[in-house]
C-alpha positions in Angstrom: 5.7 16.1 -2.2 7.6 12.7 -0.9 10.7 12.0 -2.3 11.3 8.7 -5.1 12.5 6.1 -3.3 16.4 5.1 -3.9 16.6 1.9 -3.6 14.9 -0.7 -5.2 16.8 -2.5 -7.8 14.8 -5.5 -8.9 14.4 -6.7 -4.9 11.3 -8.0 -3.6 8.8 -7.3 -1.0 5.2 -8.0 -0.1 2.0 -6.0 0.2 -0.7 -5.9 3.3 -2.3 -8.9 4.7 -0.9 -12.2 6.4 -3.0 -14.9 7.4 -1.0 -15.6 10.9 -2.5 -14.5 14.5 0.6 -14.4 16.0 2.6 -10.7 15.3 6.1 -12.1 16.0 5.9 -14.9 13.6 4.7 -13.0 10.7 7.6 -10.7 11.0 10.3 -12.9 11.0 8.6 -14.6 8.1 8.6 -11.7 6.2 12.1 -10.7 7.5 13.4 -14.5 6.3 11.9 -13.9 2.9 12.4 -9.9 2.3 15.7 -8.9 4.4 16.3 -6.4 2.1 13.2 -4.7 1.8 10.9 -6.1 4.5 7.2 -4.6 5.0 5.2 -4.9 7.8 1.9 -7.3 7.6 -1.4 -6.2 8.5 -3.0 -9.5 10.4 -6.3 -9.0 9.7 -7.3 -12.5 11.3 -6.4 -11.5 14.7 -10.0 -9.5 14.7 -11.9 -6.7 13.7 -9.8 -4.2 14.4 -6.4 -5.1 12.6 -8.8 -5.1 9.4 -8.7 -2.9 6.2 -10.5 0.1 7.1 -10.7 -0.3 11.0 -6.9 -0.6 11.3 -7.0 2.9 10.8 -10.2 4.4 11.8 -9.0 5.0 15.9 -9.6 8.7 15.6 -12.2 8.9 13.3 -14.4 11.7 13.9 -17.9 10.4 14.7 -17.4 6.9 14.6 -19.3 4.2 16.2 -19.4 0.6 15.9 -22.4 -1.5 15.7 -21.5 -4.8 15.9 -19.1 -5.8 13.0 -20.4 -2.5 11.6 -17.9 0.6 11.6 -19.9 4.4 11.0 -20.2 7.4 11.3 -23.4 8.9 13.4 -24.3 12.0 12.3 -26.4 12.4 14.9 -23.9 13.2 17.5 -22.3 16.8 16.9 -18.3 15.7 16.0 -17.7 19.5 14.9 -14.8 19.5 17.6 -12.9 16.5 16.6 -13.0 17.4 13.0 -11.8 20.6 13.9 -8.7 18.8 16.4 -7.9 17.0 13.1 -7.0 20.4 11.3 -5.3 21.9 13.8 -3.1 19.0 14.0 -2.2 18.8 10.2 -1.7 22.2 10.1 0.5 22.2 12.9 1.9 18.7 12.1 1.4 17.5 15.2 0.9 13.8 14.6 1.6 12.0 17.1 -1.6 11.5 18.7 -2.8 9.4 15.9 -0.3 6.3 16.9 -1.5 3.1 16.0 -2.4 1.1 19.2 -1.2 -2.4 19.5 -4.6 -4.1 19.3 -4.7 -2.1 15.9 -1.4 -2.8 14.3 0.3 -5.6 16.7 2.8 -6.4 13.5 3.8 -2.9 13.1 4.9 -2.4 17.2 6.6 -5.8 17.1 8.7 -5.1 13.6 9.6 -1.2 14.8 10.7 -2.6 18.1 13.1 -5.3 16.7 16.0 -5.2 14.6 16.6 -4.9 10.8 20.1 -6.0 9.9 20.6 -5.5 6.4 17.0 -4.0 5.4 17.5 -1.1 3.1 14.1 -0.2 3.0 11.4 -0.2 5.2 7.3 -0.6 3.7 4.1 -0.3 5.7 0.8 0.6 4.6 -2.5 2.6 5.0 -5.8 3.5 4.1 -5.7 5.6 1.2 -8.5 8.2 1.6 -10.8 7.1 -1.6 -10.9 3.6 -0.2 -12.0 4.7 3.8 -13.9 7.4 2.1 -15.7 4.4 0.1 -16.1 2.1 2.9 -16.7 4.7 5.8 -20.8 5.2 5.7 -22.8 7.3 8.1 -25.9 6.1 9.5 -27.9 6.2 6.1 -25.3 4.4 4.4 -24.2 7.5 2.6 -20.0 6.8 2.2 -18.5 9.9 3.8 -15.9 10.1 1.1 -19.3 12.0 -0.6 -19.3 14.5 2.3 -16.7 17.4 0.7 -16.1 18.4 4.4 -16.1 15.0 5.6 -13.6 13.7 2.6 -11.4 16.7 3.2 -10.5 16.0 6.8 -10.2 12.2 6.4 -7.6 13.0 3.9 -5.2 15.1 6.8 -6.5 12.5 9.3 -4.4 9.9 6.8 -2.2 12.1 6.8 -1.2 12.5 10.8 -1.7 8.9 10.4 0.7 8.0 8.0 3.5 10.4 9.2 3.0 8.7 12.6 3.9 5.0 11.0 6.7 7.1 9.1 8.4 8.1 11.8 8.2 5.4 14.0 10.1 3.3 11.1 12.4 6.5 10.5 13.1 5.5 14.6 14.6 2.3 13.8 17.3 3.3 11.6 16.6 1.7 8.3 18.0 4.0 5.7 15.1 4.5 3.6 11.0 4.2 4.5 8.2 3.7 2.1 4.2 4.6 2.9 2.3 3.2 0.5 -1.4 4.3 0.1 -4.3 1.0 -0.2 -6.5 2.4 -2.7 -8.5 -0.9 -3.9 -11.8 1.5 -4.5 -9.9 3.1 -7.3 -10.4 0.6 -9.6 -13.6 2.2 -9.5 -12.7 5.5 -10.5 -14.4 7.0 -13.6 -17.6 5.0 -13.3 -21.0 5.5 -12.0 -20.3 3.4 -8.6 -17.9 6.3 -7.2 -19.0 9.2 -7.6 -15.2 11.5 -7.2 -13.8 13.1 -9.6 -10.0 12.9 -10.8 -9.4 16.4 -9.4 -11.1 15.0 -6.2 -9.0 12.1 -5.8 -5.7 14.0 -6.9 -6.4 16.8 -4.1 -7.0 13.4 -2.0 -3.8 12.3 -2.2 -2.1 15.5 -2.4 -3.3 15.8 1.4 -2.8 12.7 2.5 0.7 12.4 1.4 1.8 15.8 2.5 3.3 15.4 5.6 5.8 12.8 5.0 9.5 13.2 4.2 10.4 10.1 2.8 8.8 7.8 -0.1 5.1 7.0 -0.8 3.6 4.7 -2.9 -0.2 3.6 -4.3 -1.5 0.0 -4.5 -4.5 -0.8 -6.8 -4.7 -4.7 -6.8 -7.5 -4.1 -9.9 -7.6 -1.9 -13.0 -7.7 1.4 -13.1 -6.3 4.7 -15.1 -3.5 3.6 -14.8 -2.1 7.1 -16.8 -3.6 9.0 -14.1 -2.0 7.2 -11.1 1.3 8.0 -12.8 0.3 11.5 -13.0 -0.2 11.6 -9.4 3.6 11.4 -9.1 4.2 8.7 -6.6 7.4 7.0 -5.6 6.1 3.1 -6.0 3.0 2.3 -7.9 2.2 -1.1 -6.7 -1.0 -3.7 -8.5 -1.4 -7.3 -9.7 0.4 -8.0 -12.4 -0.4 -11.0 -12.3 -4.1 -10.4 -13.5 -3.4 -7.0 -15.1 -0.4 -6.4 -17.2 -1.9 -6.2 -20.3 -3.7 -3.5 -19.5 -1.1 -1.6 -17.4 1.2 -2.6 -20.3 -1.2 -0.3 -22.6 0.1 2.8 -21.3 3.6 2.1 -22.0 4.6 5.7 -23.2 3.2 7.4 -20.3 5.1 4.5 -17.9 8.5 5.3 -20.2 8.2 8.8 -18.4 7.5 7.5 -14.8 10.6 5.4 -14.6 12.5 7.7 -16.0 11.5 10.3 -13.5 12.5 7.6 -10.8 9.2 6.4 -10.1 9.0 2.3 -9.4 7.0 -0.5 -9.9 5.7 -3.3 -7.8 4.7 -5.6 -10.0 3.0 -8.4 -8.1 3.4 -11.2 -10.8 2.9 -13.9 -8.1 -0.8 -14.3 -7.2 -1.4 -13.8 -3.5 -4.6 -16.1 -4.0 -4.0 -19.6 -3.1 -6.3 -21.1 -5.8 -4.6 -19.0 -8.5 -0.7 -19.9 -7.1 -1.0 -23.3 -7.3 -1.8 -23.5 -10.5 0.9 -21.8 -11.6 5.2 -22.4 -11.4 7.7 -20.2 -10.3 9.2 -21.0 -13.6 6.0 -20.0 -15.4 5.3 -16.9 -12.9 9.4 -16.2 -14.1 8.6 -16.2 -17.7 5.8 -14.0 -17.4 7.8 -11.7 -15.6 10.5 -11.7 -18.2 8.1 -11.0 -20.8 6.9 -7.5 -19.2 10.6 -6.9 -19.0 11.6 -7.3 -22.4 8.4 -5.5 -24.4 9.6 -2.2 -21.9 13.3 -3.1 -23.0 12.5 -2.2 -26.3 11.6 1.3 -25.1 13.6 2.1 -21.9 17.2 2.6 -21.6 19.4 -0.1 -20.4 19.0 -1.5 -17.1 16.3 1.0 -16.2 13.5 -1.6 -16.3 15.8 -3.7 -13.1 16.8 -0.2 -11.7 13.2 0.7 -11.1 11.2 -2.3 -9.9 9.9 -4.8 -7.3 8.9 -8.2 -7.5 5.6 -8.5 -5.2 2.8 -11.1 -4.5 -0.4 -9.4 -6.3 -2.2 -8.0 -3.4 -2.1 -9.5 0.7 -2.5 -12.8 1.5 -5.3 -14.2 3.1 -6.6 -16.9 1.4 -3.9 -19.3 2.6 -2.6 -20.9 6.0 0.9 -19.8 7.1 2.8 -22.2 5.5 1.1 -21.3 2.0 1.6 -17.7 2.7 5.4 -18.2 2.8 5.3 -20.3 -0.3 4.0 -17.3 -2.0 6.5 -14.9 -0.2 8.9 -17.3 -1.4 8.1 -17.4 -5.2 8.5 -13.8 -5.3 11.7 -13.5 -3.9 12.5 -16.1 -5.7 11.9 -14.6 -9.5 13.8 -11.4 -8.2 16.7 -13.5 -7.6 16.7 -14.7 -11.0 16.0 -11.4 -12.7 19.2 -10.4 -11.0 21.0 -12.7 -12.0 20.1 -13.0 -15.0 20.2 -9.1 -15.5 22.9 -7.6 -17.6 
């Protein structure tokens, strides 16, 4: 399995989405507000294909596009692609499933530039429940429901992700961190998705296999949150903002995590634009301080600082660019108080 990630310290970062079209701006905007821990935008805005599911769906076996319509047509005999796709992972040969520019234009700009001072480096990727959720063949069937199907998009993630792993291992930033986009699993449990933990564990077992550095999990909605934990990954990243209580109500379990040196994101700053300006940076502080001292009570000293983020609640899209760096901002921003304000 990936390693825990070693640095993290109470800094902040963001998660997915920018509203900006142009690739070089939206990296040193994120490089201004997270120079310790930048992450690389998706720019979903630019078009179709830098969007949540088709960012990563270049070498998807079987897929056509219909319109604004991404699937997979069963009627066309895709045997030998799914087959290319595990003799890949089993050989680890992954760098055929590079991210084009026209897929990922942030992520080619950021690897190519350089990173004085970042300790980590964060991009992300389609976890394989959420493109197994959103991937449908032509009857609308998701693939994710296809056993066969599921277990190959999984490795497919996986060549995927190890490619975006090692081109930010390339640049020289000490530590990297994949994390998984797994929206769909607030879903899990309940008659809309129809997996099974054990099929969502053996999911993410797959997908996460090939890397040698940190990966993470973001669910920007509820979940089980107990059994994301058990899953063992580095960062568990969701919206604190609109879920804490309920994350909060597995405290015991989330005692162990930490302790093991697992992290949390906790995007206490809402990423949409209706929700942010309602809210202060001193309020958005506060509630951030709260969370911190009910796990005080339970945690040894300094662990709660020593093993999270501060994060907008999910990517940011419902903003111009301007707004989208006033919500970068806020975040880095109450990570600067916590530390100073840390013991």
């Amino acid at each position: 399995m990936p390693c825990n990630l070693r640095f993290s310290d109470g800094s902040s970062t963001g998660i997915g989405s920018l509203p900006h079209l142009n690739p070089v701006e939206a990296c040193e905007d994120v490089l201004t507000c997270y120079p310790e821990f930048p992450y690389i935008p998706t720019l979903p805005n630019r078009g179709l294909k830098e969007q949540i599911i088709w960012n990563d769906s270049e070498f998807l076996p079987g897929k056509v596009i219909k319109g604004d319509r991404l699937l997979v047509d069963r009627n066309v005999d895709f045997t030998p692609a799914m087959e290319q796709v595990y003799l890949d992972y089993v050989e680890g040969a992954f760098g055929r499933y590079a991210a084009s520019p026209d897929h990922a234009s942030a992520f080619h700009v950021m690897t190519a530039g350089s990173l004085p001072g970042a300790k980590v480096l964060k991009c992300q990727v389609n976890g394989p429940v959420t493109m197994g959720m959103q991937v449908v063949d032509d009857g609308r069937r998701p693939v994710g429901y296809d056993a066969q199907y599921a277990d190959m998009l999984a490795k497919m993630i996986a060549l995927r992700a190890r490619w975006y792993e090692d081109a930010m291992q390339k640049t020289g930033v000490p530590e990297t961190l994949v994390v998984f986009n797994e929206p769909y699993l607030a879903a899990l449990g309940s008659s809309v998705m129809a997996m099974d933990r054990e099929q969502v564990r053996a999911g993410w077992e797959d997908a996460t296999s090939l890397l040698t550095g940190a990966a993470g999990i973001h669910c920007c909605s509820n979940t089980d949150w107990g059994f994301l934990m058990s899953l063992g990954p580095a960062v568990i990243s969701f919206d604190a903002f609109a879920n804490a209580r309920e994350f909060l109500l597995y405290k015991d379990q989330l005692a162990s995590y930490l302790e093991k040196g697992g992290v949390v994101a906790w995007g206490i700053v809402p990423a949409e634009w209706s929700l942010f300006t309602g809210e202060t940076v001193d309020g958005l502080y506060e509630r951030y301080r709260a969370i911190q001292r009910e796990l005080d009570e339970i945690l040894s000293p300094g662990l709660f600082m020593s093993r999270s983020l501060v994060t907008p609640s999910c990517g940011i899209r419902t903003t111009d660019v301007p707004g989208s760096v006033r919500i970068m901002t806020a975040a880095q921003e109450i990570s600067r108080r916590a530390r100073v304000d840390a013991p």
